[in-house]
C-alpha positions as CSV (number, residue, x, y, z in Angstrom):
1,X,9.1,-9.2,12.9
2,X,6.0,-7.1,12.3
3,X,3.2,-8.0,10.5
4,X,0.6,-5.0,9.8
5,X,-2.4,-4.3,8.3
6,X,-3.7,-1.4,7.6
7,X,-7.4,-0.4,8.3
8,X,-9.5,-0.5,5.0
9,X,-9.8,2.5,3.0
10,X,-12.9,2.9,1.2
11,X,-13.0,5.6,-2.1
12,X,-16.3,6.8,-3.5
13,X,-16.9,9.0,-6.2
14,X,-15.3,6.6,-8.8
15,X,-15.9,6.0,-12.5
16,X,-16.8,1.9,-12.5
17,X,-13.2,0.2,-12.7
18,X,-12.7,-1.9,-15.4
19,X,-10.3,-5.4,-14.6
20,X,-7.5,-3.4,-15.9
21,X,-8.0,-0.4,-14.1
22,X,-8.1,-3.1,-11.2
23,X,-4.7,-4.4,-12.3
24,X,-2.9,-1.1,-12.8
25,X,-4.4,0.2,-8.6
26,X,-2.8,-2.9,-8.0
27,X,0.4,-2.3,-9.5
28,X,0.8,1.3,-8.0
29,X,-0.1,0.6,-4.8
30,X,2.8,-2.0,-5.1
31,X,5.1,0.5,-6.5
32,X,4.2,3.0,-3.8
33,X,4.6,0.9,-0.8
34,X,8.0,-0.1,-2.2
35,X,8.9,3.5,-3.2
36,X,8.5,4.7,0.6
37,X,9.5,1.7,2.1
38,X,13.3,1.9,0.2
39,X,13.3,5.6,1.7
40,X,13.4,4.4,5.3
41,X,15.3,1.1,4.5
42,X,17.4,-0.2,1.9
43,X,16.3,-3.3,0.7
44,X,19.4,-5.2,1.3
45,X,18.6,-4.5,5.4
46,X,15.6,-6.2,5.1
47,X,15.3,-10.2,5.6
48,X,11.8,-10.4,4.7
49,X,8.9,-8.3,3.2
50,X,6.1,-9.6,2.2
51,X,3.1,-7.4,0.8
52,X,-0.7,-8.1,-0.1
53,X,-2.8,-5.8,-1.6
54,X,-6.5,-7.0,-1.8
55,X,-8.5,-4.3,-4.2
56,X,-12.6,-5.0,-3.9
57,X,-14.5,-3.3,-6.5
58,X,-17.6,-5.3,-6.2
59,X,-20.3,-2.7,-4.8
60,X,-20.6,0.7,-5.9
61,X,-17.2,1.2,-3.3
62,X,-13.4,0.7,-4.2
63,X,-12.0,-0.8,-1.0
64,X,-8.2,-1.5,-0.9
65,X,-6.3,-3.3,1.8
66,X,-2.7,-3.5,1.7
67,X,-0.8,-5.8,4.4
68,X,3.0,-5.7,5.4
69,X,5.0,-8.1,6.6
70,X,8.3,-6.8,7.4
71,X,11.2,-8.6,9.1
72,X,14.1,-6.5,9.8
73,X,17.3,-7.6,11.1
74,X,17.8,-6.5,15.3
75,X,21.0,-4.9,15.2
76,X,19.6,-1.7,13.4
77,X,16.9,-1.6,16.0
78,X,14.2,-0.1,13.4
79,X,10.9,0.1,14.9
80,X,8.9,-1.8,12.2
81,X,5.7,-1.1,13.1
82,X,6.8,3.0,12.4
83,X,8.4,2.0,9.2
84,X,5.2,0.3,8.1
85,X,2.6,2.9,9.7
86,X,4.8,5.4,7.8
87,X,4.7,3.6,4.4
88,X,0.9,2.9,4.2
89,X,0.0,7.2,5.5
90,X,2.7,7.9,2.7
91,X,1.1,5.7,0.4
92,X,-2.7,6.0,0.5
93,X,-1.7,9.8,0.4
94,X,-0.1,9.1,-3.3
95,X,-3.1,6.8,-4.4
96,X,-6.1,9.1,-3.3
97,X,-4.4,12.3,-5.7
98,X,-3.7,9.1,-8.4
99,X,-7.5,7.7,-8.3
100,X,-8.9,11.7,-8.6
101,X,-6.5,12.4,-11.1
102,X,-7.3,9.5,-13.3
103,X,-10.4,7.6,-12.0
104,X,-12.9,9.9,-10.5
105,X,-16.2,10.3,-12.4
């Protein structure tokens, strides 16, 4: 079982987030982690997966944390620390292109 968080990204050069703007990062950033984590596993491998996304929007910075807690069964032999590494490079890629597309200033 690995349980891995990811260092906390910090993006400037945003327009001020409403609390629906907050809602909708939050729902992405769900979708993404999901998205790449059902390319290196499908989800009927996995015994547990939990994931937290904390968004902080309260200074002039939009932080976002996303933490992954991923139990995989040992007869595959997955290394779930890759398989999480891999998901949160893949999907802070996706969200920096989605918050310059639709939230930069």
């Amino acid at each position: 079982m690995s349980d891995e968080k990811s260092p906390q990204t910090t993006f400037v050069g945003l327009r001020e987030l409403t609390e629906a703007d907050i809602e909708q990062l939050s729902d992405e950033v769900l979708q993404l982690v999901r998205k790449f984590l059902g390319e290196k596993i499908p989800q009927y491998n996995v015994n547990q997966c939990d994931i937290a996304i904390d968004i902080d929007n309260s200074n002039e910075d939009l932080k976002i944390d996303v933490d992954i807690n991923l139990d995989l069964p040992a007869r595959f032999g997955l290394d779930e620390e890759k398989i999480i590494q891999e998901t949160m490079d893949k999907t802070f890629i996706e969200l920096e292109k989605i918050l310059k597309e639709n939230f930069s200033c």
